[in-house]
N, C-alpha and C positions, 0 to 999 in steps of 0.2 A: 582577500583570502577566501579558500572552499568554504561554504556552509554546513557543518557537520550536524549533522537532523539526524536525531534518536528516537526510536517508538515510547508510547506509553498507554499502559494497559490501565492507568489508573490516575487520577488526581498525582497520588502522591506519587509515583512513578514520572511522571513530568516532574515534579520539584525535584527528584533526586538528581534526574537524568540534567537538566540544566544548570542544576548547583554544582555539578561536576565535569563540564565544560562543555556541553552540548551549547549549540547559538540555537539550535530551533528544536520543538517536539514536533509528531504529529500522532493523532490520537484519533478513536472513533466515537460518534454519541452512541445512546443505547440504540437506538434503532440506522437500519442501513451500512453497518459494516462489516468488512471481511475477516474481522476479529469476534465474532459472536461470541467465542469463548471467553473473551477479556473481561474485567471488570465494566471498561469504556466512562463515559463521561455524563452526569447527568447535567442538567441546567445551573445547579450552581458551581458545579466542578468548571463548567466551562464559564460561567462569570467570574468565578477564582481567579483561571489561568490566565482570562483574558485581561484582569488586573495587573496578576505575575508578571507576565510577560511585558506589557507595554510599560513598567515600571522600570524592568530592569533590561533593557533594552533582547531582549530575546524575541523569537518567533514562534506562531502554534499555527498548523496545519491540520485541518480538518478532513475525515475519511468519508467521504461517501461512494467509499469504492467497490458497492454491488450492481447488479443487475434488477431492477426494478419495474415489477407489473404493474397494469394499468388501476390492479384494485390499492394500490398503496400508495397513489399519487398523493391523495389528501395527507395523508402522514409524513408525504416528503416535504410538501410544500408549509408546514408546518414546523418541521425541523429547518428548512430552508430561511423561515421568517423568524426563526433563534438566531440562528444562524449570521443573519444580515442585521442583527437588532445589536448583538453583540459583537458584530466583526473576527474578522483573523483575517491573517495575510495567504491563505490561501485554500481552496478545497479540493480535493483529492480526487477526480472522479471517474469512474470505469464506461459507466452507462451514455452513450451517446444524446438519451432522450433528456436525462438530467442535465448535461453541460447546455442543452440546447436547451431549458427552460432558466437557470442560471444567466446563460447570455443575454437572456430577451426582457427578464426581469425582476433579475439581481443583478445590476453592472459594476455595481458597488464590491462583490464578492470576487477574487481573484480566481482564476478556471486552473487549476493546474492536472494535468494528467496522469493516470494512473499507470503502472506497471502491468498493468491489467488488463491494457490495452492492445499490448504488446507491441510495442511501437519498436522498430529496431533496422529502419529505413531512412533515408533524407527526405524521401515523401509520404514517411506517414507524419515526421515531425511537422510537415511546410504544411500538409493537409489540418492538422488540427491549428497550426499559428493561424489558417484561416480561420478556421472555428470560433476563435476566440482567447483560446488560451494562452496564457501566460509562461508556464512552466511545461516540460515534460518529463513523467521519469520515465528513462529507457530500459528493455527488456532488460534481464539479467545476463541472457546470451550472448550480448557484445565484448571486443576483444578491444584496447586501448588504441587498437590504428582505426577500427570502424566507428568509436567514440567520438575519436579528433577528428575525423571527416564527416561526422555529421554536425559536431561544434562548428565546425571549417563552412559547411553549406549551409548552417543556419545561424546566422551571428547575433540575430534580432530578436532571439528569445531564450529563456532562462532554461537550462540542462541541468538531470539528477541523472545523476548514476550511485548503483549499488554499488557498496565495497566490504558490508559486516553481514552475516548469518545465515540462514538456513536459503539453502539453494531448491527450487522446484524441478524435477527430471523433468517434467513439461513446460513448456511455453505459459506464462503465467495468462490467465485468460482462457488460454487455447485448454485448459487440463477437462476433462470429462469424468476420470475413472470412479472421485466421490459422489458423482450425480450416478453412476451409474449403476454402481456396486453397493450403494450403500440408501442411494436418495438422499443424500446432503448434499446439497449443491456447492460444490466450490465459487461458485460464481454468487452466491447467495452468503456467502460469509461462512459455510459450515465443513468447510474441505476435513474428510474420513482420514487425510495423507497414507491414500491407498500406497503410493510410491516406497513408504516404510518398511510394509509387509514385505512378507520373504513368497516368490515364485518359482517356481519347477520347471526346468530346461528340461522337454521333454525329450529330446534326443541325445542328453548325458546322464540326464537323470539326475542332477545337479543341484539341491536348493539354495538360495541365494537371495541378498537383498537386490538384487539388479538393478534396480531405480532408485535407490537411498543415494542421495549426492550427499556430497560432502559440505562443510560451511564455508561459506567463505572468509576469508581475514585477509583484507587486503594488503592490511602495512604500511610500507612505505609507496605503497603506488599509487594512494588517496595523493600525494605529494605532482603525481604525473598529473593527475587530474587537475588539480590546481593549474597545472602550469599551460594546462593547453586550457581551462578558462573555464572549464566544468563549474557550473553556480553553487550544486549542493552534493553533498556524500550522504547514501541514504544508509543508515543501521537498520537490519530487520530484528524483530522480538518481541513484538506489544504481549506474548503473553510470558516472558520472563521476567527473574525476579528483578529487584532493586540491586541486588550485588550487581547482577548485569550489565544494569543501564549505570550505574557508578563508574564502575571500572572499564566498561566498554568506551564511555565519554573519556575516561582520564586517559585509555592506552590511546585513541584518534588523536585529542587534546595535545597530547605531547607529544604524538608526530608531529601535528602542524606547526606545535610551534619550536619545536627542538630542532626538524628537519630529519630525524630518523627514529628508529624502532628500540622502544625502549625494553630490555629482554625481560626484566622483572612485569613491566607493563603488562607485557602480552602473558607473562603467565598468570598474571592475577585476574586477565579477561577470559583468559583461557579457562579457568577453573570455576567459574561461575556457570559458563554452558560453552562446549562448543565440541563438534561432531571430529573425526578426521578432518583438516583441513588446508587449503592451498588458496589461491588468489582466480579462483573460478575462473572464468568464461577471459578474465584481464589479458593474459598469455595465452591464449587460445590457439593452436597451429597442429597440425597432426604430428603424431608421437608423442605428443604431451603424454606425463604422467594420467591415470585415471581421475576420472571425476566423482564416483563416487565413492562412497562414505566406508569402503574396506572390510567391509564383512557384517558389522554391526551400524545401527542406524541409530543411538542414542547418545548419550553426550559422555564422551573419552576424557574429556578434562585434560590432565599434564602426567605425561609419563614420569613417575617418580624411578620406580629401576625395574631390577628382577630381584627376584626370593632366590638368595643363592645357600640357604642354610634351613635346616627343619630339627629344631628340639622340643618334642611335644607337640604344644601348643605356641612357643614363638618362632615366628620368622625371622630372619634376618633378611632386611631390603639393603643392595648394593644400592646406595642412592646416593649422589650430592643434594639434591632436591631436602627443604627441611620440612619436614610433618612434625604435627605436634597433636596431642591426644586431643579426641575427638573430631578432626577433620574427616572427611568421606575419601573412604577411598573402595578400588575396586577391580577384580583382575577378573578374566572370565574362564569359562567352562564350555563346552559343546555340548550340545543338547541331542536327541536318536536323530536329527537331521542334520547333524553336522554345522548345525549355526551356531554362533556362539552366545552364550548366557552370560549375562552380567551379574556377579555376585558381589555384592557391596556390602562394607562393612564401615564401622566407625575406629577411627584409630586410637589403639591401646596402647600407648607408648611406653615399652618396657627397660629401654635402652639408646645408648646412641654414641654414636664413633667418629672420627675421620672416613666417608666416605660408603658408610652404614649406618642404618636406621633398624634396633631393634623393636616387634611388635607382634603382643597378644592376638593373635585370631582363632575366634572358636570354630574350627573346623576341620574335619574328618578328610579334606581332599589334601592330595598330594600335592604341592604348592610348589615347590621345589621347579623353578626355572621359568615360572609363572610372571609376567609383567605385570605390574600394580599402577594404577592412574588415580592419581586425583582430582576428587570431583567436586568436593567441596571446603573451604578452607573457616576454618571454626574463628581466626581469628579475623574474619574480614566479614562479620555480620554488619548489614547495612543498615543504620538507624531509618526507619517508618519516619519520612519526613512526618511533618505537623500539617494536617491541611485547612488549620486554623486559620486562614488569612481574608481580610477585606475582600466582597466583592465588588464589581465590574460597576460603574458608577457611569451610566452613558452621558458625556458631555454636550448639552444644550444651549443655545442663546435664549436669555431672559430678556424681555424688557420691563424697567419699573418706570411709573408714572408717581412722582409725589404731586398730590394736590394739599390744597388748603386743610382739610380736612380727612383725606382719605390716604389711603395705597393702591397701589395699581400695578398687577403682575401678570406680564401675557406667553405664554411660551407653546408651541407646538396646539395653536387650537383654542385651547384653553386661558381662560384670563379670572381671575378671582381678587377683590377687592376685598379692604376690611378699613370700615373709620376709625378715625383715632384722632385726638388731638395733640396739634403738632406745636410746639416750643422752639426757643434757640436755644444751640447746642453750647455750652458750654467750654465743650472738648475741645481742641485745637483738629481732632479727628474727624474728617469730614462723612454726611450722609451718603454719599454713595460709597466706600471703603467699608461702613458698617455694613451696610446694606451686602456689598459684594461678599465678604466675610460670610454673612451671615448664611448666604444661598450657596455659597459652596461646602458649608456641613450639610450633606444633607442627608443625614441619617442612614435608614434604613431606603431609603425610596433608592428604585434602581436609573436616576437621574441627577444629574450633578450641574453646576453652571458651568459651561465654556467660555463667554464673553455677557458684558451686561452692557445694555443698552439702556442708559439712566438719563432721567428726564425730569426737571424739580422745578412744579409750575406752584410751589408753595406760598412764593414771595416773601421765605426767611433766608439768610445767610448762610447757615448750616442747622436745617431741621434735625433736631430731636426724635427717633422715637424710642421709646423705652427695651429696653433689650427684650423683656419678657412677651412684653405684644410683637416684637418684631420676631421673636423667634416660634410662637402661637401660627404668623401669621406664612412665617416659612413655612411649618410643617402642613399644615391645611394647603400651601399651593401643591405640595410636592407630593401629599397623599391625593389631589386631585389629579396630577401629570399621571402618576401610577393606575389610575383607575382606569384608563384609558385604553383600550381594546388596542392591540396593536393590529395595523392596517393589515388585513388578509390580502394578499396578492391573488387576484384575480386573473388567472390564468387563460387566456382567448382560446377558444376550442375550436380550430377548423370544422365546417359544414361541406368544407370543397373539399370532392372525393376524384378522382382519378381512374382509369378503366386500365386495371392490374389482368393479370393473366394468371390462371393456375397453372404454377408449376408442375411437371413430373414429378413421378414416385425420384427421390434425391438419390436411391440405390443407384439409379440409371444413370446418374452423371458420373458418376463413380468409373474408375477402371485397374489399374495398376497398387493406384493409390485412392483416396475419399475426394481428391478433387484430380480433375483432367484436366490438363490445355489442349489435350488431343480432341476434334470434335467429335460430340454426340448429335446425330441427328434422329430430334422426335417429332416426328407430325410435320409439320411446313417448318418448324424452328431449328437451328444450328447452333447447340449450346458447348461452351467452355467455362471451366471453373478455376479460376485462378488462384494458387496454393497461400495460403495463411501466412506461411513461411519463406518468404524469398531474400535473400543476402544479397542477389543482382538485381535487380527489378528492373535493370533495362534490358538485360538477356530473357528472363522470363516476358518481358510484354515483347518484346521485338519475337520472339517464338508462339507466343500466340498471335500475333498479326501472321507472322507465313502462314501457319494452321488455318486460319479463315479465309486465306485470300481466294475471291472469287467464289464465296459462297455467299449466300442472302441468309437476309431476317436471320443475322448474330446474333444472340443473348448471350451473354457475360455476366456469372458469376462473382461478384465480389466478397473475397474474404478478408481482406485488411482494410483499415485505414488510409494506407497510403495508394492505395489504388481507385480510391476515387478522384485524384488526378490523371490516371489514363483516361479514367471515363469520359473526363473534362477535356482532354489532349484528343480523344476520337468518339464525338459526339455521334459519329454516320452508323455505331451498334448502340445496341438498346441493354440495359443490364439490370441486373435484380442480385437484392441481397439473398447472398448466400449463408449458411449456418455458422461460420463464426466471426462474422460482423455483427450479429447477436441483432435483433430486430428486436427489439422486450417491452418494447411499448408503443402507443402514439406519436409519443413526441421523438421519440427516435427515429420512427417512421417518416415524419414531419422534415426533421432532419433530413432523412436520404433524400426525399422527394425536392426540398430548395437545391440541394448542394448535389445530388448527379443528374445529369441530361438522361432522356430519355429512359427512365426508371419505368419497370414495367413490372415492379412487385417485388416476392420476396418470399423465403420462408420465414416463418415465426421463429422466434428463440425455442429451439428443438427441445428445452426441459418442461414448456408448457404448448398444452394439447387444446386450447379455444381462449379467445381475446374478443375486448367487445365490438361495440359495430362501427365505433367511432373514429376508423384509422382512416387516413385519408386512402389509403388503396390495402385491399383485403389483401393479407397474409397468406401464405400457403401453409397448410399443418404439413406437419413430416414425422416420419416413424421413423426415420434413418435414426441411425445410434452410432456417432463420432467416434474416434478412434479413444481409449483411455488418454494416451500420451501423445504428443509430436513434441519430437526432442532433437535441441543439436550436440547430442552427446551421442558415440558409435557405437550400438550396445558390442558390436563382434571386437572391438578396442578394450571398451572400459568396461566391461561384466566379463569379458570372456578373455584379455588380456593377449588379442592377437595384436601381432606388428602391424601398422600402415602400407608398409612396401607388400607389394606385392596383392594390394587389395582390389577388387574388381568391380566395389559401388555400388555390387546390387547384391545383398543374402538375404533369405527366408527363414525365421528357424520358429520353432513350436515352444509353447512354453502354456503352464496351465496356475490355474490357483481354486481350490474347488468352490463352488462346482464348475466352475470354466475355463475355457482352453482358448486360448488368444492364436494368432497368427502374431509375428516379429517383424516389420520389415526393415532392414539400412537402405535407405537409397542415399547415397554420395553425402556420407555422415550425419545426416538425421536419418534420427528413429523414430516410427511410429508402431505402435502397441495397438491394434484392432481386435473386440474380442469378436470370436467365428459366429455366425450369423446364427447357426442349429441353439445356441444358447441366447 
């Protein structure tokens, strides 16, 4: 059956979410994830879980799913040796330079791929199973027939897909707008969720959440997944509460195993957080209903009715839905921009009917035909698990040596002796079962025995030792094991450099769109930039081969993953990373230069402006400034609610948010968000 993997923003948010039928969490440490705002995990949270977990047969997934500069290496490599000390069954990772120092010397650590990636092709999947990895989670953009066909091309390695919460307008990875607008890097764990904000159709004059997507709730299509062989269903939420991660596990939980949608289920996940919602990108086809989130961008909860009566102070709600006092509820108001305002109150239950719910609300607005949502449910507070539990105990082989006179214990390096004089045992209990016993209490020390290797050169039948010396003689080896530096992983720094080429100013490659297949020719060079975004990747490279044929000295932009298999498939151009392949370090560097032919450089990850000298071939600095969005949502569809038929694939429209004014563009149902250059 699916794997259904829940976030957790906390210790204790992992034990709720597993105790309520989650099979896996995945969580971030304090440093390095795209949850900066979460609680996240410190060192003994994660010797906890990693106890948790392998006790009670569950899994934990670890987040290291940012973008990481060359001055933070030491810190990763640091977290990386927790990490490996303590194991999990998998790490999360966005940065290319990371998975690439993971592969080379952490083999032990499972590589799984982030959503961050943007992986949403059959050759970005093959491209990283070369890499190394184990797992991938796929873009959120995929529709259930592009799922099964990339299940279908790659049989040989473990698939996530999304199916619970909050949906990105942007390609996840690809998003720019909080680096840009704000200096929070989304890519850095600190995404502004510019997409929330409301924007100005400057040719209607219209304000609007235009990029507020909806959440998603799959249902019963986590069940399709299963059945075409998908590994894991990923929940998004690491920063909601525990009601969330309870109820969200129990409504998945008893899909899979009832086989359908349990209606109370889903309103009890409902009610903890969830925006407008549909089964996103899953049924994806033109004329779909919209994708986003319907006017307001925060959490709607469960329609209870309308306010069809006003005496005073109570209302009367047409409801079947049952409220009960002090639950959250909430109906809105428009604001001088026509958005709508969320007024929320606590429920004051004054009355109650067949088919009506009477209720106190202290308010001067005219309510009267008003829709009321609930958003929080008073009796479904979620007990703060206890995160009082045993930690993480790493399992080692011992060897004992009994002599005539002495003990003898050798483990990991380390060997400590203590004499004693040794008797026959009276017990029927043999010396090595004490002994074993004894090495596996092993206190506080964060090592435990796995297997003993016992050896009794005494020349008694069953030596004696005294429980008290033998337990002296535990706690001295296991406070010496503890004492012991754990091994720094020595990371090999290339000295071979390569002869890179400075690129152009990046504006130049630009034309239509931020990337061209069309050529640019600069200097003696014939540059193409191939799109971040491709759903064909055999029509987009077959159209960029006619575009060059018969020109010289090609370079070739790469912006995904999965197009470092052309590279490989037409070794006779030469190619350079382009800005969001994201270059962020060394070792990602390192990376592109084994893994594409003839690599002639690249720009630097566009949020930082100088890197050290250490790269095997110098970066290019770039001032270009990336689009906010690349989306496959239509804004002239889903903001502006025009028909499909009769659509022409290519519209320009204006739109501002102060102090700036963007350009729109649809080209053949993505949207890109560029803001105007003058700003």
């Amino acid at each position: 059956m699916i794997e259904l993997a829940l976030p957790a923003g906390s210790l204790s948010g992992a034990l709720t979410a597993l105790q309520n039928g989650a099979d896996a969490v995945y969580f971030g440490l304090k440093d390095f994830s795209a949850r900066k705002g979460a609680v996240n995990f410190s060192e003994e949270d994660l010797s906890k879980i990693r106890r948790y977990s392998l006790e009670n047969g569950k899994k934990t997934y670890i987040t290291i799913n940012t973008l990481i500069d060359d001055e933070s290496m030491p810190s990763l490599i640091d977290t990386l040796d927790m990490v490996e000390f303590y194991g999990t069954d998998g790490i999360i990772v966005q940065d290319l330079g990371v998975a690439d120092i993971v592969r080379k010397y952490y083999p032990s650590i499972p590589l799984h791929a982030s959503t961050q990636l943007a992986v949403h092709t059959t050759q970005g999947v093959k491209v990283l199973q070369d890499l190394g990895f184990e797992r991938i989670v796929l873009s959120r953009e995929l529709n259930l027939k592009e799922i099964e066909k990339i299940r279908r091309d790659c049989p040989d390695i473990e698939i996530k897909a999304f199916i619970h919460g909050a949906l990105c307008y942007g390609f996840s990875g690809l998003c720019s707008a909080s680096a840009i607008k704000c200096h929070r890097s989304a890519n850095g764990g600190e995404c502004a969720q510019i997409c929330r904000s409301w924007f100005t159709d400057e040719e209607t004059g219209k304000k609007g959440y235009f990029f507020s997507m909806e959440d998603m709730d799959a249902g019963e299509e986590i069940l399709a997944l299963d059945r075409m062989g998908i590994d894991s269903a990923k929940v998004e939420g690491r920063l909601k509460s525990p009601e969330y991660y309870a109820y969200v596990a129990r409504y998945y939980r008893g899909i899979l195993d009832r086989g359908y949608v349990d209606a109370k289920d889903r309103e009890n996940a409902a009610v903890t957080f969830l925006r407008k919602s549909g089964d996103g990108y899953l049924n994806y086809k033109k004329d779909r209903p919209s994708l986003l989130s319907g006017g307001y961008p925060g959490h709607m909860g469960v329609r209870v009715g309308r306010i069809v009566k006003e005496e005073g102070n109570i209302r009367t709600i047409e409801s079947d839905l049952n409220i009960e006092s002090h639950d959250g509820l909430q109906y809105f108001n428009l604001d001088k921009n026509s958005l709508p305002v969320s007024e929320k109150f606590p429920a004051n239950v004054v009355g109650k009917g067949r088919g009506y719910i009477k209720v106190k609300i202290d308010s001067r607005d005219r309510l009267l035909g008003k829709e009321v949502y609930k958003i929080s449910d008073s009796t479904k507070k979620e007990k703060i698990q206890s995160t009082n539990i045993p930690l993480y105990r790493k399992p080692i082989d011992i060897s004992v040596t009994l002599e005539k006179d002495r003990i003898i214990a050798k483990a990991l390096g380390v060997e400590r002796e203590k004499e004693l004089m040794l008797n026959e045992s009276k017990s029927e209990v043999m010396a090595e079962e004490r002994i074993e016993k004894a090495l596996k209490e092993s206190g506080t020390s964060k090592y435990t025995l796995s297997t003993l290797s016992y050896t009794d050169n005494s020349g008694l039948n069953n030596p004696f030792i005294p429980p008290s010396l033998l337990k002296e003689f535990r706690r001295s080896f296991y406070d010496s094991l503890d004492k012991i530096e754990r091994e720094k992983k020595k990371i090999k720094e290339t000295k071979e450099k390569i002869k890179s080429i400075s690129l152009p100013d990046r504006n130049l490659l630009s034309s239509d769109l931020p990337w061209s297949i069309e050529p640019k020719t600069i200097g003696d060079r014939t540059y193409i930039t191939l799109p971040p975004v491709s759903f064909d990747e055999e029509k987009v490279w077959n159209m960029a081969l006619r575009n060059v044929e018969g020109k010289e000295n090609v370079t070739i932009g790469l912006n995904n993953i999965g197009q470092i298999n052309f590279a490989k498939a037409h070794p006779e151009f030469s190619y350079f990373i382009d800005i969001w392949l994201y270059a962020s370090n060394r070792f990602a560097s390192l990376l592109f230069y084994e893994n594409i032919p003839s690599l002639v450089g690249g720009y630097l990850w566009f949020e930082r402006k100088q890197c050290p000298n250490n790269w095997i071939w110098k970066p290019s600095i770039t001032n270009f400034e990336p689009p906010y969005f690349i989306s496959r949502t239509c804004y002239r569809h889903d903001a502006l609610g025009e028909e499909c038929k009769g659509c022409k694939g290519k519209y320009d429209y204006k739109l501002s948010q102060t102090p700036d004014h963007f350009t729109l563009k649809v080209r053949s149902c993505l949207t890109v968000l560029e803001r105007n250059p003058e700003h």
